[in-house]
N, C-alpha and C positions, 0 to 999 in steps of 0.2 A: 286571406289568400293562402299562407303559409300554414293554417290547420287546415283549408280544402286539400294542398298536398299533400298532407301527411297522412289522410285519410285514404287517401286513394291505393288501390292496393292489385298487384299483379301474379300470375301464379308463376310457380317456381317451374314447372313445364315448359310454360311459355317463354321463361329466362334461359333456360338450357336449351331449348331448340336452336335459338336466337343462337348464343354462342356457338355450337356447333354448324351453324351455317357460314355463321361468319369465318370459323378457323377454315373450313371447307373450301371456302371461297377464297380465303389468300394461299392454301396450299394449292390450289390451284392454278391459281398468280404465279406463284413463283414455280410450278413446271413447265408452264408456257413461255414465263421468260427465260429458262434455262433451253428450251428445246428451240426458241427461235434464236437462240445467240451461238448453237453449233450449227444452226443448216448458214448463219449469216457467211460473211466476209471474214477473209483470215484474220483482216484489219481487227473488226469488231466482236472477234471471238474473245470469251469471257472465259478467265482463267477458273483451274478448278478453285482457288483459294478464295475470290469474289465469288463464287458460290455459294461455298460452305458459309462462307461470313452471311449468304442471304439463308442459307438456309437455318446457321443457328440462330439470326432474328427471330428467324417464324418461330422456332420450337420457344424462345426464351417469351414472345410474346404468348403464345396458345398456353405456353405453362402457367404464366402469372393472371388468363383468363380463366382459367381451369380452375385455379387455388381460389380465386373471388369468389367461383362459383361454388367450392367449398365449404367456401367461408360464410357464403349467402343461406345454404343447407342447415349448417350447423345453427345459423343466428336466429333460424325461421320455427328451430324447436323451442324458442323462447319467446314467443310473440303469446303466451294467455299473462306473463310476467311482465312485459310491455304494456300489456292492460291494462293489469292492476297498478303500474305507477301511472300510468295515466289518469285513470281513475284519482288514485291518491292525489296526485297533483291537484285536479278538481276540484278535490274536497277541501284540501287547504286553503285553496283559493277564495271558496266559498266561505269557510273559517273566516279568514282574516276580513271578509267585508263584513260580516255579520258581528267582529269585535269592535270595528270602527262604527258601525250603529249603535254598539251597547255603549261603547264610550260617549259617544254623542248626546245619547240617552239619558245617561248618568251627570253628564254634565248638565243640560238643563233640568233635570230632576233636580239635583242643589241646589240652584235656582229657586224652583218651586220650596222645597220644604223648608228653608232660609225666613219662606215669607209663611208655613203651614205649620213651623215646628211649635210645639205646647209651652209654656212661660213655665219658668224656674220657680217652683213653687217654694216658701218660705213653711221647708220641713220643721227647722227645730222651734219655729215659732209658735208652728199651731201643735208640736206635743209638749209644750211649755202651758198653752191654753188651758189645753185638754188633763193637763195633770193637775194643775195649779189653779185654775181657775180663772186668773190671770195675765194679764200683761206688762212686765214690769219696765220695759223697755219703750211704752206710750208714754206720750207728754202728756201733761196733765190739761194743755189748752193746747191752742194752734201756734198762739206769742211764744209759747216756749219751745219751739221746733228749731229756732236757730241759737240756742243755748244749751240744748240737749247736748249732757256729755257722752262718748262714745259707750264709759267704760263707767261703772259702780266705782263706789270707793273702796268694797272691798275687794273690786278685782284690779284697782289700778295697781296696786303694790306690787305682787307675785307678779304681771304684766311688765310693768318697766324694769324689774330685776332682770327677768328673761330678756330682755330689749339688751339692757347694761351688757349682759352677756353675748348675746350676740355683736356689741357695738367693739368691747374690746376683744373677740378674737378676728372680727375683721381688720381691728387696728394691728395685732398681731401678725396679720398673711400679708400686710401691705407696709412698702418702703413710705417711710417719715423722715422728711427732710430733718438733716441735722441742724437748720435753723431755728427751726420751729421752739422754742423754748419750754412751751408748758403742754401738755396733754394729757388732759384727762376726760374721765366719762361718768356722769352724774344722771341717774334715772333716763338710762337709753340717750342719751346727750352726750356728745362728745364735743368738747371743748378744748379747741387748737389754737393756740398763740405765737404771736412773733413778735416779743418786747420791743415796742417803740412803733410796731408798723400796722399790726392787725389784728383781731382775735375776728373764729368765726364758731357756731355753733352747727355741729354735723349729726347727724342721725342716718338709719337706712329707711330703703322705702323708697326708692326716686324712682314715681309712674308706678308706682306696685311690685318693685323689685327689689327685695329684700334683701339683692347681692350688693347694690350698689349704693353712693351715697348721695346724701339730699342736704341740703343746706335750708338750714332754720334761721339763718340772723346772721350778718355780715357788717363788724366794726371796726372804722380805722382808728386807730389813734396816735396817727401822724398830725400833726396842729402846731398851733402858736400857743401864745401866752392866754388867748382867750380861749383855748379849747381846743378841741381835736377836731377835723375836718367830718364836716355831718355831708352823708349821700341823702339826696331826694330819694323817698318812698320807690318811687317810679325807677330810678335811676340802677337803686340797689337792687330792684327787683330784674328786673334785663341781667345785670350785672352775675346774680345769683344762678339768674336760668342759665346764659352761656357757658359758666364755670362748671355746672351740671352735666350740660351737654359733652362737655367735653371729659370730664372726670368718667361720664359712662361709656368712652370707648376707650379709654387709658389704660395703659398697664401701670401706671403708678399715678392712682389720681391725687393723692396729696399731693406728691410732687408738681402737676399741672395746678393745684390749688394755688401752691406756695408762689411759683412762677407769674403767674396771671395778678394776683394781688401784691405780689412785691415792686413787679415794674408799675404797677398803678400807685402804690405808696412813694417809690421813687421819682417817676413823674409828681405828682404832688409835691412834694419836698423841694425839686429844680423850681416850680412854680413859683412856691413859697419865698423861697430865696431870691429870687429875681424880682418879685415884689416887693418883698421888704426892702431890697434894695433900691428900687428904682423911687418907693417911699423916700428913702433915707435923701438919696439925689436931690430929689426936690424940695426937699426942708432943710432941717441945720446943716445937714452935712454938705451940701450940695457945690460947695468953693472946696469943699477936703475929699472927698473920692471922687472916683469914674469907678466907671462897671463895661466890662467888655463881654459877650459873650464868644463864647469855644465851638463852633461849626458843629464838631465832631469829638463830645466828649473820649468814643472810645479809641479814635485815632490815636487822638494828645495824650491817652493813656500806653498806650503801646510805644509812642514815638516822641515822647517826653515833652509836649505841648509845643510843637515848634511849627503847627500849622498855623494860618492867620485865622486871628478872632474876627467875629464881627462884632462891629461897635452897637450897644445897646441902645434904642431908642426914648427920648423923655418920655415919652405913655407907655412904656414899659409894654410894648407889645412886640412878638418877633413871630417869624416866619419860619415854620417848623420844618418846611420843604429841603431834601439835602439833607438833614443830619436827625438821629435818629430824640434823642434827649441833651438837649445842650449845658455845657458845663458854664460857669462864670467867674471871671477875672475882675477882681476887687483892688484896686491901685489907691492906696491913702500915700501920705506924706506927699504930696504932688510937685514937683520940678515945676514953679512955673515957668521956666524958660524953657522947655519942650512940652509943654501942657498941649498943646495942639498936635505933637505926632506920639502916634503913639508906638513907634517903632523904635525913637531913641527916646524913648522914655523909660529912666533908669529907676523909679520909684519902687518902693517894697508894695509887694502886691499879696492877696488872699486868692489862691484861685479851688471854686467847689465845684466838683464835677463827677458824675458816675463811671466808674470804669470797666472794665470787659466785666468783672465775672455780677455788675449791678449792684454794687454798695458805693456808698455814698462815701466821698476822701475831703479831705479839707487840708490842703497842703499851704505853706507859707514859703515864698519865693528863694527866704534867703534859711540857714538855718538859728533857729533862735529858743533860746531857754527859759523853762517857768521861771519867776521869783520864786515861789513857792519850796519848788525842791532840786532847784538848779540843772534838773535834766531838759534834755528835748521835748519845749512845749506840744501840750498834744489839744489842735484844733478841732476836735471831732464835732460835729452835731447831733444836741439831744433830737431826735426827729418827735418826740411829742410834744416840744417845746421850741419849738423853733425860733432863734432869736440871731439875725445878722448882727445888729448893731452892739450885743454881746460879744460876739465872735472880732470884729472889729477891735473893741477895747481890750481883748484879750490879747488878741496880736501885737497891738502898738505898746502894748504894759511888757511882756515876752521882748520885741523889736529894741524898745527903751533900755528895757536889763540886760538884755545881752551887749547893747551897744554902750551903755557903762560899764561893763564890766571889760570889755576892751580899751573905755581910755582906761579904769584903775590900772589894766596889767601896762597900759603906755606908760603914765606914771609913775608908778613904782622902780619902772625901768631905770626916769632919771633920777640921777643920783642929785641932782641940784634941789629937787623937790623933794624925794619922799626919800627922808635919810634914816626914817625908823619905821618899822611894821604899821606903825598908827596913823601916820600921817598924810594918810591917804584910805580914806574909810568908805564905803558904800551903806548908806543905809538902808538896806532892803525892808525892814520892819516899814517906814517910811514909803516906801513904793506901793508894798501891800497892802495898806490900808487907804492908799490913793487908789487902787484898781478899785477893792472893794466897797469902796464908796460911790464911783462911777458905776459901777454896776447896780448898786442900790437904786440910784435914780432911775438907770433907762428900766427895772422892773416896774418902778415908780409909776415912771412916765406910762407904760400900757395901762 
């Protein structure tokens, strides 16, 4: 409807007559109401200043009809310009459906040629053929298609060297955790280690991408006396893929490497210790320790273990809900007169637990000195060897010496007893070959 308006078209004649009849016709209005308001009533006679106000309306209105109609003159010499954008309008219009066909077009054209496009010919193959006569790169049977090596042997060498290279200036561009102990790179192979907790084997190539890294073999070597902890096939391989995944959107994929496998060593390790423990419970030791576990190792870390433990169950099973890695409290020497609470239970305790920044602590309740070199015993755990009932007799041999050497200095105090330097003697040679003997056995014993 609003382009039948616009089409529609009057002439400028017929605009200006029009106007002119109209001003005609109110100047004429307003002579007759001026000439019937002096023959009226004195009453109703109309002053000359309500005149002049009627009559400069008319002029002020005939003026700004007059200018329109100027205006309409002057617009009407522009109307083959008017045309032409119309026109142009047109054509644009017509333009852009005619792009959204070609786009439409184009689209199901890829479609089409996805399924019409010619197969990736194997160029340097056939002028390999054609020069040579041969094909060195066929197997000699069908059996031997899943043993075909990629590479010759003479092109494996210059191959993995260029590999090597590429392997150490990616190690170069990327942050390596300062745990990490060993790192090297052997025939395109890089080789990360974390003494006591992990070694894995890295190369590039993850999905065909030659930025990022891939993992070839992943080893713990957190364990006990019989060995380090073996992953199922299956298990390591999930384990592998997810640390990939994630390494390839990382700004620092080592760092996500080291992260991911360290709290799985450390998990392992709380495991281990809680077993062996709960072992230990139920055999000889089982009238000489308890075992509590710590909610919240990283709490009791931050706020000096003052949260309540939960008490360990005999099948050494717990509920991992609530706290993230649990720590454990090792109670030997037992009070049995508070053996049943374990609130006023004053006995010397081992307690092992992980703390905020995820290293493994082995702290001793009270504080207490080696025999060995008289300083502050240090209860650490070897994590490739994991041995509680070690840890144990280390404490009470440490617990024993420091606590003789307190009564010596009582002793020596009185003068009724020890009235020369000699007479009151510690034999630590004697201790030390009492620890070292107990520890022979429980090696023994596994």
């Amino acid at each position: 409807m609003a382009g039948e308006l616009g089409q529609q078209t009057v002439e400028l004649g017929t605009v200006a007559r029009q106007a002119a009849e109209e001003s005609y016709l109110a100047l004429r209005e307003l002579v007759e109401k001026s000439r019937a308001g002096a023959e009226g009533e004195v009453a109703q006679q109309r002053s000359d200043t309500e005149k002049k106000i009627d009559l400069l309306k008319f002029i002020d209105r005939t003026r700004q009809r007059m200018l329109r109609l100027h205006v309409l003159a002057k617009w009407c010499q522009q109307v083959p310009l008017l045309h032409y954008c119309q026109q142009l309008a047109s054509t644009l219009s017509s333009h852009e459906t005619c792009f959204i066909q070609t786009g439409d077009s184009l689209f199901f054209m890829h479609e089409g040629l996805q399924q019409a496009r010619a197969p990736i010919f194997d160029v340097s193959s056939a002028i390999e053929v054609i020069h040579t006569g041969s094909y060195r790169r066929l197997p000699k049977s069908v059996e031997e298609i899943g043993t075909q090596n990629t590479l010759f042997q003479d092109e494996r060498k210059p191959t993995l060297k260029k590999l090597s290279t590429l392997v150490r200036a990616k190690l170069l561009e990327t942050l390596v955790p300062k745990e990490m102990s060993e790192v090297s790179v052997t025939d395109g192979i890089a080789n990360v280690q974390v003494d006591g907790e992990f070694k894995v084997l890295l190369t590039l190539g993850y999905r065909g991408h030659f930025s990022l890294w891939r993992i070839l073999h992943i080893e713990l070597l957190v364990g006990e006396n019989t060995g380090p902890i073996k992953l199922e096939e299956t298990r390591r391989y999930v384990l592998g893929d997810d640390i990939e995944r994630r390494m390839a959107v990382a700004d620092n994929p080592l760092t996500i490497l080291y992260t991911i496998l360290h709290e799985l060593c450390i998990s392992f390790v709380m495991d281990t210790v809680i077993r062996q423990t709960n072992v230990l419970r139920q055999g000889r030791w089982k009238e000489a320790i308890k075992s509590e576990l710590v909610s919240d190792s990283h709490r009791s870390a931050g706020q000096g273990g003052n949260n309540a433990p939960t008490q360990l169950g005999q099948d050494g099973e717990l509920d991992s809900s609530g706290f993230r890695i649990p720590g454990l409290k090792i109670n030997y020497w037992l009070d049995e007169r508070n053996s049943g609470s374990a609130e006023s239970d004053s006995s010397p305790f081992i307690k092992v637990e992980a703390l905020q920044d995820m290293q493994i602590k082995c702290q001793h309740s009270s504080f207490v000195l080696d025999p060995l070199t008289d300083k502050e015993a240090d209860l650490s755990l070897d994590l490739s060897c994991i041995d509680v009932e070690a840890i144990i007799l280390k404490a009470i041999a440490c617990n024993r010496h420091t606590r003789l050497l307190e009564i010596q200095r009582e002793l020596k105090k009185n003068t009724r007893i020890s009235r020369s330097p000699t007479d009151v003697v510690l034999k630590r040679k004697e201790v030390h070959m009492d620890v070292l003997q107990k520890l022979r056995l429980v090696h023994n014993h596994f």
